[in-house]
N, CA, C, O and CB atoms as a CASP TS submission, in Angstrom:
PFRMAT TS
TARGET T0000
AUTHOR 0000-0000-0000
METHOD Language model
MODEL 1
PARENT N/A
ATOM      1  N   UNK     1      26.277  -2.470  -3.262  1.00  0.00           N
ATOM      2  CA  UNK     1      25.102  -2.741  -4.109  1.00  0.00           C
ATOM      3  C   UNK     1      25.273  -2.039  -5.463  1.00  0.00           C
ATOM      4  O   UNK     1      26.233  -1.272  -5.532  1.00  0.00           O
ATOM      5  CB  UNK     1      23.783  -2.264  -3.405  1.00  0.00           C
ATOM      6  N   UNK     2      24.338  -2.201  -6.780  1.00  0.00           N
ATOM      7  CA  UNK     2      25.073  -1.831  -8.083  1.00  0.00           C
ATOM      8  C   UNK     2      23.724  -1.706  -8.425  1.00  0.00           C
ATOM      9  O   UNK     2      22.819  -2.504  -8.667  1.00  0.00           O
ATOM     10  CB  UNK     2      26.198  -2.858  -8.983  1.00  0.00           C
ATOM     11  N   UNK     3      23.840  -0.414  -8.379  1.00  0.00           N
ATOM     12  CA  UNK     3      22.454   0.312  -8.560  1.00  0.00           C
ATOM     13  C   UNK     3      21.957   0.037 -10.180  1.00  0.00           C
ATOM     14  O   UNK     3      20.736   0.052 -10.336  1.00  0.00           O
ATOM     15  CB  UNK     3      22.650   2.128  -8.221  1.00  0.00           C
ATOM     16  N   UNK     4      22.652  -0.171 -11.190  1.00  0.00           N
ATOM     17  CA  UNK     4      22.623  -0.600 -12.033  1.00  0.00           C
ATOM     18  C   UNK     4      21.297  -1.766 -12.681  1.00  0.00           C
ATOM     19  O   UNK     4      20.306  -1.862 -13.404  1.00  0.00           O
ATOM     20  CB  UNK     4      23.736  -0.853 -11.850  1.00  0.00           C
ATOM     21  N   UNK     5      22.342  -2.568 -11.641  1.00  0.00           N
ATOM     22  CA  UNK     5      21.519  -3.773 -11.813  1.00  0.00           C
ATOM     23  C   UNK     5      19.872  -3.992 -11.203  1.00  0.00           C
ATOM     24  O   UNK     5      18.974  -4.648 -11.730  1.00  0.00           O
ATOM     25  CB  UNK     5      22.393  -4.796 -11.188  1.00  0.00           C
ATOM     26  N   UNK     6      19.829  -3.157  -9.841  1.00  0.00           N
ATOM     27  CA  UNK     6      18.625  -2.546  -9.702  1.00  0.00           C
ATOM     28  C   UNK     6      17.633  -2.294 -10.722  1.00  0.00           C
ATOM     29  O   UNK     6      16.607  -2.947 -10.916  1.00  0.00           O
ATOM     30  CB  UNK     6      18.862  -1.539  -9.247  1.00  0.00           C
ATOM     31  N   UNK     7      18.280  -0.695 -11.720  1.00  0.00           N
ATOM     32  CA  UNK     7      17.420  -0.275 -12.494  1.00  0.00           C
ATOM     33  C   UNK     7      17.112  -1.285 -13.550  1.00  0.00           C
ATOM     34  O   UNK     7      16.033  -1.219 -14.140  1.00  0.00           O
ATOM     35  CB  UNK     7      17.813   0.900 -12.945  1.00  0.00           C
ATOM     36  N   UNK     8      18.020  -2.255 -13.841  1.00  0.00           N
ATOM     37  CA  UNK     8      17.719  -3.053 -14.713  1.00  0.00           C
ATOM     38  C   UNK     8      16.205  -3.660 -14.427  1.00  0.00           C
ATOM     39  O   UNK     8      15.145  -3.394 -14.994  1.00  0.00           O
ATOM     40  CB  UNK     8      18.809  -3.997 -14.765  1.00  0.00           C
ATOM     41  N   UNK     9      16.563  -4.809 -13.058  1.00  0.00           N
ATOM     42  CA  UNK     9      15.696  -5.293 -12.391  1.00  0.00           C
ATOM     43  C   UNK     9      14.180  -4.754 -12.571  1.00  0.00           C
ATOM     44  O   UNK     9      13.312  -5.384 -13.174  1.00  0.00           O
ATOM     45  CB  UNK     9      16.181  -5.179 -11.214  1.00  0.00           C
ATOM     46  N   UNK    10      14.013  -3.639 -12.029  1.00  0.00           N
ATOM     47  CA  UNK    10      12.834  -2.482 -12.106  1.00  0.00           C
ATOM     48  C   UNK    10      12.258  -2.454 -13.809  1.00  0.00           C
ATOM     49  O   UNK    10      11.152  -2.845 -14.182  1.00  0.00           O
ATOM     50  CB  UNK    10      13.623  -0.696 -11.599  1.00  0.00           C
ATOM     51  N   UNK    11      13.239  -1.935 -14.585  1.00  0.00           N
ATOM     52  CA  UNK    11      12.816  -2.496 -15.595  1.00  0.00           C
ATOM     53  C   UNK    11      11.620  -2.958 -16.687  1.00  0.00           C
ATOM     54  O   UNK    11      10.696  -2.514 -17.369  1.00  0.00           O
ATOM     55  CB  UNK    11      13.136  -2.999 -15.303  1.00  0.00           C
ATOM     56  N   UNK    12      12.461  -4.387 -16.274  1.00  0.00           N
ATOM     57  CA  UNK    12      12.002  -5.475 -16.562  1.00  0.00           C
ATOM     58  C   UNK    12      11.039  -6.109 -15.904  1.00  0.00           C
ATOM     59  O   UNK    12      10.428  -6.996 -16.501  1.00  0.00           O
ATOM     60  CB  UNK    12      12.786  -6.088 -16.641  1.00  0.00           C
ATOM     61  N   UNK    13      10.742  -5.827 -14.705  1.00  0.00           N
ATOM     62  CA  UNK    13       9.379  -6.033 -13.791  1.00  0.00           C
ATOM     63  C   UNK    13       8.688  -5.130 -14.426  1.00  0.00           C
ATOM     64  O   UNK    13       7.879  -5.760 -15.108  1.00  0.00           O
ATOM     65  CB  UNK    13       9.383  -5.765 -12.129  1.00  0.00           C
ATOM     66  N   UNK    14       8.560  -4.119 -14.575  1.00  0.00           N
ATOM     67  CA  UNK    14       7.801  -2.555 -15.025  1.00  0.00           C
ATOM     68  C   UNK    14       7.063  -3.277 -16.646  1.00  0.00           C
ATOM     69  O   UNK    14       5.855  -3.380 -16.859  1.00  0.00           O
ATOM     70  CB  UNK    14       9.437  -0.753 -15.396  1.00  0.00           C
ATOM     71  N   UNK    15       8.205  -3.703 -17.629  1.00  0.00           N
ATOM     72  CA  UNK    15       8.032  -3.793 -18.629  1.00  0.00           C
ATOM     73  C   UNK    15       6.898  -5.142 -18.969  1.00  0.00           C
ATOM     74  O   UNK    15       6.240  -5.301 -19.997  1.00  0.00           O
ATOM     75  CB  UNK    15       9.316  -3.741 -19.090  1.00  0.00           C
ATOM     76  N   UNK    16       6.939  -6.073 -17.655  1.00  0.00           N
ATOM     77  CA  UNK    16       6.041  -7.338 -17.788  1.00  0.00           C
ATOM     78  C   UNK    16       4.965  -6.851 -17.439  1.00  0.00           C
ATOM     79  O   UNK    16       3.942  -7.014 -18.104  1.00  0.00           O
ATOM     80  CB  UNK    16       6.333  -8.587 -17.004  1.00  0.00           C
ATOM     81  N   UNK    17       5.005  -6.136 -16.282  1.00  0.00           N
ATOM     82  CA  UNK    17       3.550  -5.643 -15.672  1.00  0.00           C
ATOM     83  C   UNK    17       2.777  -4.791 -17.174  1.00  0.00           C
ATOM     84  O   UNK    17       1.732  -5.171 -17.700  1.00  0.00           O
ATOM     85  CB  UNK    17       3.875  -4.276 -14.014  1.00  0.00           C
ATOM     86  N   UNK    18       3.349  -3.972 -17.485  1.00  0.00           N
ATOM     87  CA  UNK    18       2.867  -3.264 -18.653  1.00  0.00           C
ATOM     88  C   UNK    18       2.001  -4.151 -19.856  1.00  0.00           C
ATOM     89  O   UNK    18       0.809  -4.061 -20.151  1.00  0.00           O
ATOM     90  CB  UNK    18       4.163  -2.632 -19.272  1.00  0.00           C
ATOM     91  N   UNK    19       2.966  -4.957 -20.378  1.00  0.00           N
ATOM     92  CA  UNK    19       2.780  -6.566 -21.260  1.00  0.00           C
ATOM     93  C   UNK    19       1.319  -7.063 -20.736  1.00  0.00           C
ATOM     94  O   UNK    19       0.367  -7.131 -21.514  1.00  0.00           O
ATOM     95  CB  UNK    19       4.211  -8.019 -20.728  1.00  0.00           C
ATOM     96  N   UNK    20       1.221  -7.377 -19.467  1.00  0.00           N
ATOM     97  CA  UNK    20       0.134  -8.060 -19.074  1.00  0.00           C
ATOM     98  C   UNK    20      -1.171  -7.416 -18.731  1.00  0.00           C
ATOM     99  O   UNK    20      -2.230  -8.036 -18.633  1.00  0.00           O
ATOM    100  CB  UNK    20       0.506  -8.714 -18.110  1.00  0.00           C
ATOM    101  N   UNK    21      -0.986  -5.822 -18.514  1.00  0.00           N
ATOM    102  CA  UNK    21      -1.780  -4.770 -19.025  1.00  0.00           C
ATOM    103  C   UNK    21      -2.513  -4.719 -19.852  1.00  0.00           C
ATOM    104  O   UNK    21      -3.736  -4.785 -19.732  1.00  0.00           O
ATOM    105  CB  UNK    21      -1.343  -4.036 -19.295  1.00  0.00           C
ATOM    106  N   UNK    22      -1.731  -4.558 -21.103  1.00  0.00           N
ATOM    107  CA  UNK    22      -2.121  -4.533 -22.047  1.00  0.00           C
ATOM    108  C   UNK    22      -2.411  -5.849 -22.849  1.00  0.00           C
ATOM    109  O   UNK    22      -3.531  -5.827 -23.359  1.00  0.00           O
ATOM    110  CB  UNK    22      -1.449  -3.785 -22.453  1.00  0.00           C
ATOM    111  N   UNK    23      -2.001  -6.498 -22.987  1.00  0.00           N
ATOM    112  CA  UNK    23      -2.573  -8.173 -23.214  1.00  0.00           C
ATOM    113  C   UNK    23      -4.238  -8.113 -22.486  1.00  0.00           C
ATOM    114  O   UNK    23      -5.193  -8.468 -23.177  1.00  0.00           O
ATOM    115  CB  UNK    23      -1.295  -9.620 -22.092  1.00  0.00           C
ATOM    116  N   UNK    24      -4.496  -7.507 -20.675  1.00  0.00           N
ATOM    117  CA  UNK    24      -5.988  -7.800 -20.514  1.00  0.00           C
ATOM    118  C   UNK    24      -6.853  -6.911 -20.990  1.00  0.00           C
ATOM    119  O   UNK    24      -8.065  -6.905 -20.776  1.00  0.00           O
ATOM    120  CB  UNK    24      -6.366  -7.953 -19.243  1.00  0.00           C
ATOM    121  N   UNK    25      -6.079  -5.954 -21.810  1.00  0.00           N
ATOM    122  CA  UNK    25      -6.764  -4.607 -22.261  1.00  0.00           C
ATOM    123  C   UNK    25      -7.141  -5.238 -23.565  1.00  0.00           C
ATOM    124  O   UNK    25      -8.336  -5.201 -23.857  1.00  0.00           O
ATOM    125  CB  UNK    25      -5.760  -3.079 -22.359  1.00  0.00           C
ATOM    126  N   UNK    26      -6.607  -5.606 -24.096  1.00  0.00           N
ATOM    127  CA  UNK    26      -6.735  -6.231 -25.519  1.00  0.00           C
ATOM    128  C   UNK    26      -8.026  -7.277 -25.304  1.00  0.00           C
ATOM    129  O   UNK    26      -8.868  -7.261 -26.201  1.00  0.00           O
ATOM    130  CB  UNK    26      -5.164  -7.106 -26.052  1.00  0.00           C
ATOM    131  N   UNK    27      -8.234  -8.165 -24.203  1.00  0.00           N
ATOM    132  CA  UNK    27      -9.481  -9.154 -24.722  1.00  0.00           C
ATOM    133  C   UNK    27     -10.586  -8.439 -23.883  1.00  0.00           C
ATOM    134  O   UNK    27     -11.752  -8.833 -23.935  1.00  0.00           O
ATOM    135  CB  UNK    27      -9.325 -11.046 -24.313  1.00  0.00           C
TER
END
């Protein structure tokens, strides 16, 4: 397994969840 690509993974899930956070924070 390529732990790597993991943290990538994590991420980029982390970074959408955040996005859509703040997008419902905003209206």
């Amino acid at each position: 397994m390529e732990t790597t690509q993991i943290v990538e993974d994590v991420v980029i899930v982390g970074a959408g969840i955040a996005g859509l956070a703040t997008a419902l924070g905003l209206h």
